[in-house]
C-alpha positions in Angstrom: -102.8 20.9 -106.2 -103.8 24.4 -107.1 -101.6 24.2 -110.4 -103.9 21.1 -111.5 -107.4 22.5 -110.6 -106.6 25.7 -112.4 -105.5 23.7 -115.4 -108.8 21.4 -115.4 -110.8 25.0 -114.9 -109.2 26.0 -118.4 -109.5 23.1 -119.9 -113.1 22.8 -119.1 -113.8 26.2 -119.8 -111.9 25.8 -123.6 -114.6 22.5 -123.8 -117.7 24.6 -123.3 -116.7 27.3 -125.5 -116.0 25.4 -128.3 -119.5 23.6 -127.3 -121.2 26.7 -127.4 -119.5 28.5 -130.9 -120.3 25.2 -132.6 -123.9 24.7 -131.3 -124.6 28.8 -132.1 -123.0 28.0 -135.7 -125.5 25.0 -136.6 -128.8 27.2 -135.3 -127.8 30.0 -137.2 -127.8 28.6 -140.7 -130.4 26.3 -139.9 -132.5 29.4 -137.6 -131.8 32.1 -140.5 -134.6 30.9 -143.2 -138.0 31.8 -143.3 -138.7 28.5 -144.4 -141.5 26.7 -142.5 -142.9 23.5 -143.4 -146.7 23.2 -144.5 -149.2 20.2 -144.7 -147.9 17.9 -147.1 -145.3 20.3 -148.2 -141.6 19.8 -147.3 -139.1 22.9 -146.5 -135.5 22.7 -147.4 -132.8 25.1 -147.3 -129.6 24.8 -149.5 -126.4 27.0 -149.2 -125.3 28.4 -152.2 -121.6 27.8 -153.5 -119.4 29.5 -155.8 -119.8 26.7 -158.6 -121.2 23.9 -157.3 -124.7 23.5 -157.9 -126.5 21.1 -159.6 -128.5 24.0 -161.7 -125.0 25.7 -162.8 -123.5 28.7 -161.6 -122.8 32.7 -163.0 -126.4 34.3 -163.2 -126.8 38.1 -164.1 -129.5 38.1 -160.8 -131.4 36.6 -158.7 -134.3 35.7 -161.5 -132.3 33.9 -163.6 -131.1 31.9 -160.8 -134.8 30.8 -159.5 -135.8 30.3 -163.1 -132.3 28.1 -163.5 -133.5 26.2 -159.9 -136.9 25.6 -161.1 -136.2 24.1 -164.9 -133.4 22.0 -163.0 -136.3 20.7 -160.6 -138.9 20.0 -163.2 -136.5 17.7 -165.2 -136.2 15.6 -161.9 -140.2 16.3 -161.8 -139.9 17.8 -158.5 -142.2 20.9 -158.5 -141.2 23.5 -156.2 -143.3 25.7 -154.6 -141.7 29.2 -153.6 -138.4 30.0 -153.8 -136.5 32.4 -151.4 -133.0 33.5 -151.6 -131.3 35.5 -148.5 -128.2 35.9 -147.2 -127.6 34.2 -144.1 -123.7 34.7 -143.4 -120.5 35.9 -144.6 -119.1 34.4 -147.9 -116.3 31.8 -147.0 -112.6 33.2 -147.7 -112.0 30.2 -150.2 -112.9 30.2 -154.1 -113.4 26.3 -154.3 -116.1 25.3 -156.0 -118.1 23.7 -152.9 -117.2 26.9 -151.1 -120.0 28.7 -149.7 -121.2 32.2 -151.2 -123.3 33.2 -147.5 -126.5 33.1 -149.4 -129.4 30.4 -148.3 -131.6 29.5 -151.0 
């Protein structure tokens, strides 16, 4: 009897912390953005990965990459209003193209 309530104590405990690291995982990315929606104005928040991207990949900096994000936007005639780019976690251990880099744009 004892052997069986200590085993459904572990189990449940293994339950909520695997609860707990998933829900802390999903606020954090989503948390880690200044972005804020405004009136009439919607806010979105992509991760960045290696090679991926709709508007390419391999910029010298960070300017070339908002001026790549914008042009790509305007020829879908989608005007954007600010762009921010911050990193938001560590960069995942793979090199896969849909890999993440830790940066939130």
């Amino acid at each position: 009897m004892k052997k069986s309530i200590n085993s459904a104590i572990l189990i449940l405990s293994l339950v909520m912390a695997i609860l707990f690291c998933q829900s802390k995982k999903e606020s954090n990315s989503a948390d880690s953005c200044n972005c804020v929606p405004t009136s009439g104005k919607s806010c979105v928040v992509y991760q960045e990965t290696y090679c991926a991207d709709p508007w390419g990949h391999d910029f010298l900096n960070d300017i070339e990459l908002v001026n790549a994000i914008n042009g790509y936007h305007l020829s879908l005639t989608i005007t954007l209003n600010e762009i921010g780019i911050e990193i938001t976690s560590a960069p995942e251990s793979c090199n896969a193209c849909d890999c993440k880099t830790g940066r939130a744009i």
